[in-house]
Backbone as a printed PyTorch tensor [residue, N CA C, xyz], in Angstrom:
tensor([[[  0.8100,  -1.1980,   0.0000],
         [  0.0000,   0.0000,   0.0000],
         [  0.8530,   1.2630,   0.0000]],

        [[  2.3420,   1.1820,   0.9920],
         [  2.7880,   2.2500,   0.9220],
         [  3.5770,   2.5800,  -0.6410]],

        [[  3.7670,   1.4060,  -1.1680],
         [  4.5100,   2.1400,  -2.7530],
         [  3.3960,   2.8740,  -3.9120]],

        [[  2.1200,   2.1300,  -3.6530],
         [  0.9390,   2.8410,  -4.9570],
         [  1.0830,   4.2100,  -4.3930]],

        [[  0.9330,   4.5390,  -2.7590],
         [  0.5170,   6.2140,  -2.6980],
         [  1.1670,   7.1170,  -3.4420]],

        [[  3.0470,   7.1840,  -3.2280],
         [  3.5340,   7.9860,  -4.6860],
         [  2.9200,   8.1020,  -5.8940]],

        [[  2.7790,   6.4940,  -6.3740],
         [  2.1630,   6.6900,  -8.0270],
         [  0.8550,   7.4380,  -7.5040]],

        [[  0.0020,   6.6840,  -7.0530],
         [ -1.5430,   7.8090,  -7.2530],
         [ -1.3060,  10.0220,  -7.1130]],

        [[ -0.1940,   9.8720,  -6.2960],
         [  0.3730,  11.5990,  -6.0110],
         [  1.0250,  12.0910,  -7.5090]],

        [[  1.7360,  11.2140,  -8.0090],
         [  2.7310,  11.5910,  -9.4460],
         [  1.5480,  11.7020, -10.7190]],

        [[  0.3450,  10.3920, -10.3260],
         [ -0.6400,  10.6280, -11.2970],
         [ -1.4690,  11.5820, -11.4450]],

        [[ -1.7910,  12.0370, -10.4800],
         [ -2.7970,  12.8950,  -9.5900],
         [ -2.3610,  14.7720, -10.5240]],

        [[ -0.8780,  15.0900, -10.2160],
         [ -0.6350,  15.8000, -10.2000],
         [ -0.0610,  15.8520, -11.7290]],

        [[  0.3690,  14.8680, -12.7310],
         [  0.5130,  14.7250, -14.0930],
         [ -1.2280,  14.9710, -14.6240]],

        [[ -2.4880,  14.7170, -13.8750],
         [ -3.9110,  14.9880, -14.4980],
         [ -4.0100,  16.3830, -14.1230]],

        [[ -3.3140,  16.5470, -13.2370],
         [ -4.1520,  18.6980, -12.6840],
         [ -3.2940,  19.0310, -14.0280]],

        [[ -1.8940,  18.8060, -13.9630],
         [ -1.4710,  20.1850, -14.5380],
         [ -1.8860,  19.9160, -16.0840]],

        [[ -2.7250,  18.8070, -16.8700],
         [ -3.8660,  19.0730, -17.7600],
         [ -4.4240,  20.1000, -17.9320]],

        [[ -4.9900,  20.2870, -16.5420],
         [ -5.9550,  21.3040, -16.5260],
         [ -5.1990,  22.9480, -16.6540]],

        [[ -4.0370,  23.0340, -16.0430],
         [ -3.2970,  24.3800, -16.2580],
         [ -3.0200,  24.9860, -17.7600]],

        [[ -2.7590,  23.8520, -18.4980],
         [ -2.3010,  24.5470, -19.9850],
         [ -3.4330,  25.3460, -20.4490]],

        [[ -3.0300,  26.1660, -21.1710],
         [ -3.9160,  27.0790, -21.9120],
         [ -4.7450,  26.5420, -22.8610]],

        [[ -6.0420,  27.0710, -23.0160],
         [ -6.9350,  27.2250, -23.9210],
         [ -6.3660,  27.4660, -25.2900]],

        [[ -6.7720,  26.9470, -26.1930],
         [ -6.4790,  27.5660, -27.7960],
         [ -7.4860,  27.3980, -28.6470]],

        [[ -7.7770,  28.6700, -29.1050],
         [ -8.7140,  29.3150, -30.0730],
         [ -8.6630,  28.1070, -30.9390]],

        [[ -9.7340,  27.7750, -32.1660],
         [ -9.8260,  26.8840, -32.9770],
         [-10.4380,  27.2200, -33.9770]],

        [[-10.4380,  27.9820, -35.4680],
         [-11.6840,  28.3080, -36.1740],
         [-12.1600,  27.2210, -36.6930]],

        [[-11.7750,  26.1790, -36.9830],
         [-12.3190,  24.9510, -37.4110],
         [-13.6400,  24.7150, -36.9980]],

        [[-14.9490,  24.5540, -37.4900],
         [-16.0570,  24.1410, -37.2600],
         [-17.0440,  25.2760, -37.7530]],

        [[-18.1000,  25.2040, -36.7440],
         [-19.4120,  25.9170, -37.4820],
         [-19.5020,  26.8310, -36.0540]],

        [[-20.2700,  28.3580, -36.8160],
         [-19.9230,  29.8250, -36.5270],
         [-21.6960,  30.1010, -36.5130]],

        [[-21.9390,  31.0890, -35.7710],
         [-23.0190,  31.8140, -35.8940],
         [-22.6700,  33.1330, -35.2710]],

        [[-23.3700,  34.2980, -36.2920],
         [-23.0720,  35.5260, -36.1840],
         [-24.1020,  36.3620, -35.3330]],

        [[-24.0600,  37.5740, -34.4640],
         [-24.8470,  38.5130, -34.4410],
         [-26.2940,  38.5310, -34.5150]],

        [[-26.1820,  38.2310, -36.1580],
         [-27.4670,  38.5480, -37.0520],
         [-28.0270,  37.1430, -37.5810]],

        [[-27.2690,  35.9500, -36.8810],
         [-27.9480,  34.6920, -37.3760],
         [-27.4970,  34.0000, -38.5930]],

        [[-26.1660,  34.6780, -39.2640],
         [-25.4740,  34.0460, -40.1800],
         [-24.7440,  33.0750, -39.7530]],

        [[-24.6990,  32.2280, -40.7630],
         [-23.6950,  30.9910, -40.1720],
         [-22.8930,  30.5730, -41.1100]],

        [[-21.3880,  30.2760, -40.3830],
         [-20.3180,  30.0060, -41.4800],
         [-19.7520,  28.9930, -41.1240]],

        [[-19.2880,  28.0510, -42.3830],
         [-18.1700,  26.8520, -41.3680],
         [-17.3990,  26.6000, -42.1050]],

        [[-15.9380,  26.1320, -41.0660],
         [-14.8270,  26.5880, -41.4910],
         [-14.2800,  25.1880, -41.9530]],

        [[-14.2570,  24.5290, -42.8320],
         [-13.5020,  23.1150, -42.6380],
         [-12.1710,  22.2110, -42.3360]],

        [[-11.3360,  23.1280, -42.5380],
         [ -9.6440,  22.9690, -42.0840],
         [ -8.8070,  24.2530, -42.0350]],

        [[ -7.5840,  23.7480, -41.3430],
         [ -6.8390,  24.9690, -41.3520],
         [ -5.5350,  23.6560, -41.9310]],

        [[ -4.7070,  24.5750, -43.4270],
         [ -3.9170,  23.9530, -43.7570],
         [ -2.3660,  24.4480, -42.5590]],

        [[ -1.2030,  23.6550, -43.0630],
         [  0.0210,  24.1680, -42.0300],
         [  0.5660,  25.4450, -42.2260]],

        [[  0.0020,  26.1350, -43.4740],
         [  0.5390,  27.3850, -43.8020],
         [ -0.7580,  28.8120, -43.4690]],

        [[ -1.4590,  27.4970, -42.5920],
         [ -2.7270,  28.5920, -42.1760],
         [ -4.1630,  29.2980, -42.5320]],

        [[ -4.0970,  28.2720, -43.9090],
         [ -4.5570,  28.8110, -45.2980],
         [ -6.5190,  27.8670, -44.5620]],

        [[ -7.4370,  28.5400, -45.0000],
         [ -8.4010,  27.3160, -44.5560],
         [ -9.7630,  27.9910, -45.7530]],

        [[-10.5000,  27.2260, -45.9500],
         [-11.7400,  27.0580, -47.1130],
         [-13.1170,  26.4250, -45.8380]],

        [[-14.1020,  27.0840, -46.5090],
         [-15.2960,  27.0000, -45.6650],
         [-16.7240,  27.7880, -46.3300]],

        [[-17.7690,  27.2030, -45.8520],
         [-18.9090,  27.8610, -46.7860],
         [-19.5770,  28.8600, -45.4400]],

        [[-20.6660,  30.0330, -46.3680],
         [-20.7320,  30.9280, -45.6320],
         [-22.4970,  31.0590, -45.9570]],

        [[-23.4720,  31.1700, -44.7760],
         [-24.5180,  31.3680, -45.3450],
         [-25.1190,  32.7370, -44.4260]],

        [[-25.6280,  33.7130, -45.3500],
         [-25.9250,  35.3560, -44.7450],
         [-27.2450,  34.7810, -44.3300]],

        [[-27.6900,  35.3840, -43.1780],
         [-28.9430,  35.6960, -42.7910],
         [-29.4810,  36.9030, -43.4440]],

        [[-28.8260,  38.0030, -43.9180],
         [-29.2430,  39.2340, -44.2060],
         [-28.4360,  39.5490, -45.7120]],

        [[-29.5730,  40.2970, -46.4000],
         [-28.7700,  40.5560, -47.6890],
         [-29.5300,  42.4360, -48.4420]],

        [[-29.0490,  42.8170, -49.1880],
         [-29.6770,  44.3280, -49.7870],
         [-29.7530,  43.7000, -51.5350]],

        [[-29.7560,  42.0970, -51.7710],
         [-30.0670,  41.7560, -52.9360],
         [-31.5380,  41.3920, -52.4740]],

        [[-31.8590,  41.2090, -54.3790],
         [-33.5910,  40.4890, -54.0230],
         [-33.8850,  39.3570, -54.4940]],

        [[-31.9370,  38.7630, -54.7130],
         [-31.4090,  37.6420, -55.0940],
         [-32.1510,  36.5260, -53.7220]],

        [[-32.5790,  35.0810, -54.1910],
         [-32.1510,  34.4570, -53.0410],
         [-31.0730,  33.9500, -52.5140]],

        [[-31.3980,  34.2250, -51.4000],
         [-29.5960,  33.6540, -50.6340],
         [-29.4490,  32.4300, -50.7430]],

        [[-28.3790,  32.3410, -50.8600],
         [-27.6540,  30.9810, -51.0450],
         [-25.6820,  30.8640, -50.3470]],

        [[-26.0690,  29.3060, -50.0570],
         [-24.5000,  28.6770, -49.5120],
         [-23.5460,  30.0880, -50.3590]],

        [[-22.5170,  30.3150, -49.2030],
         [-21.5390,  30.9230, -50.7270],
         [-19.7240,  30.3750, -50.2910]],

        [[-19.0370,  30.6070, -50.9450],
         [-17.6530,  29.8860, -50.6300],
         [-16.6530,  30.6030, -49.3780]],

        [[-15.8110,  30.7980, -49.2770],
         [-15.3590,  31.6640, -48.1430],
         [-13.5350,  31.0000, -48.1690]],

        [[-12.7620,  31.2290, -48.1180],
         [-11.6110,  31.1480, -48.7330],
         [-10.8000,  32.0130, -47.4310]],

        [[ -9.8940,  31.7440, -46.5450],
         [ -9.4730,  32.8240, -45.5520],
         [ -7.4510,  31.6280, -45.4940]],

        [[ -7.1070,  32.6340, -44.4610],
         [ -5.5300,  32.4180, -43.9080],
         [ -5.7410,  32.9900, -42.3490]],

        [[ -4.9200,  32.2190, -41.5870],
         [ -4.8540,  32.3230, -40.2440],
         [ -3.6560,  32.9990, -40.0630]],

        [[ -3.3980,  33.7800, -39.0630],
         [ -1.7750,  33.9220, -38.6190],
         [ -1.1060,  32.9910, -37.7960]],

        [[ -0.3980,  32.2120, -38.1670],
         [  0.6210,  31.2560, -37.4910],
         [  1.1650,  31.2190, -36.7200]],

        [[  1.9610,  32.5610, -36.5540],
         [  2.8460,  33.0320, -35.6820],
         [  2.5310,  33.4910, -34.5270]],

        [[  1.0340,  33.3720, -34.1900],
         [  0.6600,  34.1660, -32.9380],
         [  0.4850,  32.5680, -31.9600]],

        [[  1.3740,  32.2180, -30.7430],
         [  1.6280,  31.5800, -30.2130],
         [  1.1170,  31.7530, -28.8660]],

        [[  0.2020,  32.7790, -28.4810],
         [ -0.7680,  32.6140, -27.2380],
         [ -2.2030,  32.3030, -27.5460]],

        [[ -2.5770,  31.5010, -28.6840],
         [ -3.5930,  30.8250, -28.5320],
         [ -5.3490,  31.7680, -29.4540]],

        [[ -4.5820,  33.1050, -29.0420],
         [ -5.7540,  33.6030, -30.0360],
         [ -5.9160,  34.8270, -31.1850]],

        [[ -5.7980,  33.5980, -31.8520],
         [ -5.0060,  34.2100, -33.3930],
         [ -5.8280,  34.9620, -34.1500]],

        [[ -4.9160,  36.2440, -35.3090],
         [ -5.9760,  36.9470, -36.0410],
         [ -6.1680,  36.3620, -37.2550]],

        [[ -7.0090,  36.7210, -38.2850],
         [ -7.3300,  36.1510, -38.9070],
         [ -8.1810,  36.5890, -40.1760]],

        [[ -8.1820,  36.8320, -41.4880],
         [ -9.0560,  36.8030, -42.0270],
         [ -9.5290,  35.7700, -43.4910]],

        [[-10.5440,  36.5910, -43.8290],
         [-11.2850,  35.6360, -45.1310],
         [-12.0710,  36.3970, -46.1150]],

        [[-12.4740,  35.6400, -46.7850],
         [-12.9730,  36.4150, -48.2120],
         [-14.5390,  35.3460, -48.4650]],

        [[-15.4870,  36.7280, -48.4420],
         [-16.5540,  35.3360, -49.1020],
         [-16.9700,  36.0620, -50.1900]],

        [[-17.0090,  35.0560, -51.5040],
         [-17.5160,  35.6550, -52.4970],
         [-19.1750,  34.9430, -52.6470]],

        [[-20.1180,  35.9120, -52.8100],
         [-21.2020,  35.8520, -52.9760],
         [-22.1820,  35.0970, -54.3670]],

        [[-22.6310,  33.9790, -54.0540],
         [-22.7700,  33.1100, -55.3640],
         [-24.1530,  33.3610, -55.6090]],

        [[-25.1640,  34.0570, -55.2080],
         [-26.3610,  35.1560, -55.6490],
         [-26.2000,  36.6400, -55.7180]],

        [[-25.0680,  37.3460, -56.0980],
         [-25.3700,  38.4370, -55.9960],
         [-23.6360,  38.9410, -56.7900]],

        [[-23.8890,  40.3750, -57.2770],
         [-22.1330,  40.7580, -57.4630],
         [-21.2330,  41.0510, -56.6950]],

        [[-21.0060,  40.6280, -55.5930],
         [-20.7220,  41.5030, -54.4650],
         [-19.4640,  40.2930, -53.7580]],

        [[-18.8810,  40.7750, -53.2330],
         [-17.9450,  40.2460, -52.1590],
         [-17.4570,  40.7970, -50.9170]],

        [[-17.3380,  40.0540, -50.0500],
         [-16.9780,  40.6720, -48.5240],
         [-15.5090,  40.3160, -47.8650]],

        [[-14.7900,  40.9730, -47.3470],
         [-13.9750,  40.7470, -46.7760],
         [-13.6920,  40.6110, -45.3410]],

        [[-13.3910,  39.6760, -44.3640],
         [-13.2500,  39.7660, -43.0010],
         [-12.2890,  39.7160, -42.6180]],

        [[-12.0300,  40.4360, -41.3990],
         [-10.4870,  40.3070, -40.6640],
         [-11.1350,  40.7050, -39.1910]],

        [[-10.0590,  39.9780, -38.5940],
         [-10.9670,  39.4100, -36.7570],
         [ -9.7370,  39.0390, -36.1880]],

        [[-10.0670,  38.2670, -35.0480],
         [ -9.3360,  37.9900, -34.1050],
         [-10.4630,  36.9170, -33.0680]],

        [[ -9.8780,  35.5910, -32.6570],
         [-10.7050,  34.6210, -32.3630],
         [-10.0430,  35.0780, -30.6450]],

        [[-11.4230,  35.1550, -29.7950],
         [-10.5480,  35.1770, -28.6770],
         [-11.5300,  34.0000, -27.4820]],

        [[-10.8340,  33.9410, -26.3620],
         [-11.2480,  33.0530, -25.5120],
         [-12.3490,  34.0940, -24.2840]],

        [[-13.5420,  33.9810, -24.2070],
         [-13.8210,  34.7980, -23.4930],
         [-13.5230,  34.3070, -21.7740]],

        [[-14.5810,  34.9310, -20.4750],
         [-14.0580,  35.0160, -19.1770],
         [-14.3730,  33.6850, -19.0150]],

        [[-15.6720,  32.6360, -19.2800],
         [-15.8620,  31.4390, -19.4500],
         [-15.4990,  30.4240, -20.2360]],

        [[-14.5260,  31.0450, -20.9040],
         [-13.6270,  29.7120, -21.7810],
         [-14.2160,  29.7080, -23.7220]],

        [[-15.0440,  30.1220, -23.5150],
         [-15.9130,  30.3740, -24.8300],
         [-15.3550,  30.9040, -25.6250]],

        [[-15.0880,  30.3160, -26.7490],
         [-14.0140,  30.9460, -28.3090],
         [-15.0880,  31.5880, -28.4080]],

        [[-14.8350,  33.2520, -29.1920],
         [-15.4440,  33.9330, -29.8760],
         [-14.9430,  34.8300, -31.1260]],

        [[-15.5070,  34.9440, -31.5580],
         [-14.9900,  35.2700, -33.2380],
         [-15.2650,  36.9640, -33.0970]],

        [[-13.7170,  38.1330, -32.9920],
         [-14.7550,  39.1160, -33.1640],
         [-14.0510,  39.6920, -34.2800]],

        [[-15.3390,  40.1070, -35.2550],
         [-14.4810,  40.6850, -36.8660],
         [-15.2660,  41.7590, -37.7430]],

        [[-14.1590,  42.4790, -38.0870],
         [-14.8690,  43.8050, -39.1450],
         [-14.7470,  42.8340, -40.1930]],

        [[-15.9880,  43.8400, -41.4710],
         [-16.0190,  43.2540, -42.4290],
         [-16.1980,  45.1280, -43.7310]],

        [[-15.7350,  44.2830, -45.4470],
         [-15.9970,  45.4900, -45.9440],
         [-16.6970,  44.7020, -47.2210]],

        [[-17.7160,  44.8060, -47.2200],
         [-18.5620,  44.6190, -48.7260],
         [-18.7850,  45.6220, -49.9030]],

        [[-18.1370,  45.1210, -51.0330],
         [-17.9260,  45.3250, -52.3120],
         [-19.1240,  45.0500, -53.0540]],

        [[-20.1730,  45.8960, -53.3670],
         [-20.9870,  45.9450, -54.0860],
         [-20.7960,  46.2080, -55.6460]],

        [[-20.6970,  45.7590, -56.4710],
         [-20.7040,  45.6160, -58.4200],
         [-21.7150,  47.3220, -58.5780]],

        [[-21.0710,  48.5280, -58.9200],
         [-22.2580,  50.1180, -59.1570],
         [-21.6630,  49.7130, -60.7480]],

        [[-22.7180,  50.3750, -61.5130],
         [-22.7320,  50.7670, -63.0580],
         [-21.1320,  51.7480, -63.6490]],

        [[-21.4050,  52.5550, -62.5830],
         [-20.1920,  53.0650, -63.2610],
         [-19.6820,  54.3230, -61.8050]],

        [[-18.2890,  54.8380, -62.4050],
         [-17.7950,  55.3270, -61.1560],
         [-18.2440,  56.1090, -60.3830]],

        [[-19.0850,  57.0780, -60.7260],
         [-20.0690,  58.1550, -60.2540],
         [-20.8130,  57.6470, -59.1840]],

        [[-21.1970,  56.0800, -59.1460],
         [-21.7490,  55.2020, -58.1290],
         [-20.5940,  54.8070, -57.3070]],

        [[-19.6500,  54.8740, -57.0680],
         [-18.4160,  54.3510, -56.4190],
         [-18.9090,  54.9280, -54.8330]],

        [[-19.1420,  55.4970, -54.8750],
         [-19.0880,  56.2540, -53.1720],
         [-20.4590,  55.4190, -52.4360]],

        [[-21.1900,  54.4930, -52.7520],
         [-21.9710,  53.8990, -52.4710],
         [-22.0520,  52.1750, -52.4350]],

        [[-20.6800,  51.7520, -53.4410],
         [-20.5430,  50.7390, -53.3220],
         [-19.4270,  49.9600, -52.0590]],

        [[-19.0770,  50.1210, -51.2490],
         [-18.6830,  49.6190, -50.4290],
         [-19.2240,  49.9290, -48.8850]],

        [[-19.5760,  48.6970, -48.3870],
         [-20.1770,  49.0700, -46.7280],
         [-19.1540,  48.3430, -45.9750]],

        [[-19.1780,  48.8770, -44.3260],
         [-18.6010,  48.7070, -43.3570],
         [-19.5830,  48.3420, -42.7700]],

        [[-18.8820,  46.8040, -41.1520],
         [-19.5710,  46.6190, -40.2980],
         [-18.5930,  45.6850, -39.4840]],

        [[-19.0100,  45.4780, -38.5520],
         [-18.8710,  44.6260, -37.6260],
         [-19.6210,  43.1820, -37.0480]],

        [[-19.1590,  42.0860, -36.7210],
         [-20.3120,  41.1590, -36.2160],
         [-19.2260,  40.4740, -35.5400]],

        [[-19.8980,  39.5480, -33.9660],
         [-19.5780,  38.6620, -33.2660],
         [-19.9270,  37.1850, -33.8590]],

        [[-19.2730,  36.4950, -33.6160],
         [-19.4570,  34.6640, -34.0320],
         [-19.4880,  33.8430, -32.8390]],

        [[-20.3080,  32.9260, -32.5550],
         [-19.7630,  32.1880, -31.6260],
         [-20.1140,  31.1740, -31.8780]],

        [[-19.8110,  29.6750, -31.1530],
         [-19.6460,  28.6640, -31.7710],
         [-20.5130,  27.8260, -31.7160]],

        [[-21.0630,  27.0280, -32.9090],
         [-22.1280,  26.2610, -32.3850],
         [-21.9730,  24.6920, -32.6950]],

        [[-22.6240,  24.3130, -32.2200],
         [-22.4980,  22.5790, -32.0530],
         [-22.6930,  21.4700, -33.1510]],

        [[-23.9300,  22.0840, -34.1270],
         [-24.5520,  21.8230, -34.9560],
         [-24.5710,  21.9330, -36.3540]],

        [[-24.3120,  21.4980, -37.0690],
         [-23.8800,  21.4300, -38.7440],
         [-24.9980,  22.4860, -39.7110]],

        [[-24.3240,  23.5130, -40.7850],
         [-24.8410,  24.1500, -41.2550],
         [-26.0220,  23.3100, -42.0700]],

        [[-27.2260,  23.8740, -42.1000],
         [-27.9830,  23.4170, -43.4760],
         [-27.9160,  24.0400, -45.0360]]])
């Protein structure tokens, strides 16, 4: 009896400090925005590079919405766990494309959250329309359990 007590103390204390390592951000999986959009991310290659489909809850077409592609790169180099990040979704009902750039962070409960500006590129007739074709915004992501439809 007296030789297991070490091992159960050496084991004991090899399972806590499990628990000490840090959290790390993950974009891999499925996203919901703000406004009820949902995006999912399917891999992150080793150079950071990752592909994923994107579906808007909200649109200023009178297109129907539809799945659209989403194409992004991670930063690599950020080695405390919550990395920046952006992506590109090009819009497969409409002329338009959006750009995101964010930063995935861990909130006070452990909860990855996605927070990211975005700039949408609207297709105007001609340049005189230019000052109307691009919008600004912001939206939160957070993570959900459940597979896009």
């Amino acid at each position: 009896m007296v030789q297991v007590t070490p091992f159960l103390l050496v084991l004991s204390l090899a399972l806590g400090a499990q628990s000490f390592s840090p959290r790390r951000c993950n974009l891999i999986g499925n996203w919901v925005n703000d406004l009820g959009s949902r995006m999912e991310i399917l891999a992150v290659d080793g150079d950071g590079g990752f592909s994923g489909s994107y579906l808007t809850a909200v649109t200023a077409s009178t297109n129907e919405i539809q799945k659209s592609p989403l194409q992004g790169s991670l930063q690599r180099k950020n080695q405390k766990g919550q990395p920046t990040f952006g992506f590109t979704v090009n819009w497969t009902f409409s002329d338009s494309i959006t750009v995101f750039t964010g930063q995935c962070f861990l909130d006070k409960d452990g909860n990855e959250v996605l927070k990211t500006m975005w700039l949408l590129r609207s297709r105007v007739d001609d340049i005189e329309d230019d000052w109307k074709a691009t919008r600004v915004g912001t939206n939160i992501f957070t993570r959900v359990r459940r597979q896009m439809e």
